[in-house]
N, C-alpha and C positions, 0 to 999 in steps of 0.2 A: 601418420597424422591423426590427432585425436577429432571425429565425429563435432561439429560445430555445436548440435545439438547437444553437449554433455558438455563440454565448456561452459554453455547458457545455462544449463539445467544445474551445473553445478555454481555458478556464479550467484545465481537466483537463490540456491539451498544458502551460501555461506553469508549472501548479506541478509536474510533473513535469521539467519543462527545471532544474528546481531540482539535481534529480540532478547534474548537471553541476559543483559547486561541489568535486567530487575533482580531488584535486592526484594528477598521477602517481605521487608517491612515494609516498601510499596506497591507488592502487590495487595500485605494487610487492609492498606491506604484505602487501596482502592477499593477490596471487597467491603468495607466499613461501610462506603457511601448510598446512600440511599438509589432508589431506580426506581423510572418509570413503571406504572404498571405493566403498559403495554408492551416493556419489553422481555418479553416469554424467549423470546429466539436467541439469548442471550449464549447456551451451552452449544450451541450449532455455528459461534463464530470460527471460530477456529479450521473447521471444516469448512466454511466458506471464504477466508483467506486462505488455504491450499488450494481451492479452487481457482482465484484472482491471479495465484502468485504462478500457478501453472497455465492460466492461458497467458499472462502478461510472457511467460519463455517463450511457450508455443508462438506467439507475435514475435517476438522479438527473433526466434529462429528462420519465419518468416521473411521478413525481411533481411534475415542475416543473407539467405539462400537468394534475394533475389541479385544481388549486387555484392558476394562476400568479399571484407577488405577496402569495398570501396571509401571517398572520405565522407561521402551522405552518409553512408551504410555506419561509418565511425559514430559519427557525431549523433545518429539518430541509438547507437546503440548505448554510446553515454547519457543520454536523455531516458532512459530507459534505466539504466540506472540510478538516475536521480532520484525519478518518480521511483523506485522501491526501496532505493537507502530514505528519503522524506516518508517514505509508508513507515516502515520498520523504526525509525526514529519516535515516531507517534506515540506510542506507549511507553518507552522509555523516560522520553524526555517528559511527557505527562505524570509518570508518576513520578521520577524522581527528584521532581521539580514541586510536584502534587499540587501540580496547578491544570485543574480543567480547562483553561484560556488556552493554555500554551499545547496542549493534545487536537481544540479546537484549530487553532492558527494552523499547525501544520497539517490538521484533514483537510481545511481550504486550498494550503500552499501545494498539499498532494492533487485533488482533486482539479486546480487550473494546470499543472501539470501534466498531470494523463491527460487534459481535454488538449491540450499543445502537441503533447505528441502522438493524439488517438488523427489529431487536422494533419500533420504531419504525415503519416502512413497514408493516409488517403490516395495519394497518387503513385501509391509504389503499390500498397494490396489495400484493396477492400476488408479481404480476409484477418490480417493481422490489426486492421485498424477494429473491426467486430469482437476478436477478442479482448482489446480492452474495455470491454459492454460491461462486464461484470467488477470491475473493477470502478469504470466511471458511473454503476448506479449502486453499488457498495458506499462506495467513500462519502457522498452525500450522505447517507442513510447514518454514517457512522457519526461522520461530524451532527451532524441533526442531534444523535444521540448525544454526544457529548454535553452539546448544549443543553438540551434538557437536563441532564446532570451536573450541571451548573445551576440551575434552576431549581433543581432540590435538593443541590448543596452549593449553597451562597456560599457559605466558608471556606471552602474549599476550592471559589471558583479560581 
């Protein structure tokens, strides 16, 4: 029987592979658009969604382990997949729409998400609901940003 943990870990790698469905000319799009100044931290995303994306597993293997199979344990673990196919959709559907609104709507619709199912975890682990910390003060941060770059590119919003 295959380790729970490498089903999640790989479940987590293959919907994030989804990211990949950008065509160069919207990533062009995107690098064209103007940026805040303050945001410096911009070449360290990347490395801080493998971070998110790897404790949102680490949670989710969590909870897998305390109830495996169960139909809480189900349904909390489709929810889980929600919130990272809604991540992963983020940029896609932003740029190949190359509409800032629509990148924005889904960091909100990600962000009440993970706070749904961060309340959810709560009374199964403490543990697996902490790691989605970095996740639930990312996605703010992210949408935040977005908006701003609506803001220095009207045209584009």
């Amino acid at each position: 029987m295959i380790p729970s943990w490498i089903i999640i870990g790989a479940v987590t790698f293959f919907v994030a592979l989804g990211s990949f469905l950008i065509t160069p000319r919207d990533v062009k799009w995107f690098a064209n658009l103007s940026r805040p100044r303050w945001l410096v931290f911009e070449p360290l995303i990347p490395l801080i969604w493998t971070v998110i994306f790897i404790s949102g597993a680490a949670s989710a293997y969590i909870v897998w382990e305390k109830n495996p199979g169960g139909i809480i344990t189900w349904l909390l673990m489709a929810l889980y997949l929600l919130v990272e196919i809604i991540t992963v959709a983020y940029i896609p559907i932003m740029l190949r729409f190359r509409s800032l609104k629509a990148g924005e709507i889904l960091g909100l619709i990600g962000l009440i998400s993970g706070v749904v199912l961060a309340i959810c975890l709560l009374p199964i682990s403490l543990m697996a609901a902490l790691l989605l910390l970095p996740y639930l003060i990312w996605t703010p941060i992210g949408t935040y940003t977005t908006d701003e770059l609506k803001e220095l590119n009207p045209q584009d919003a």
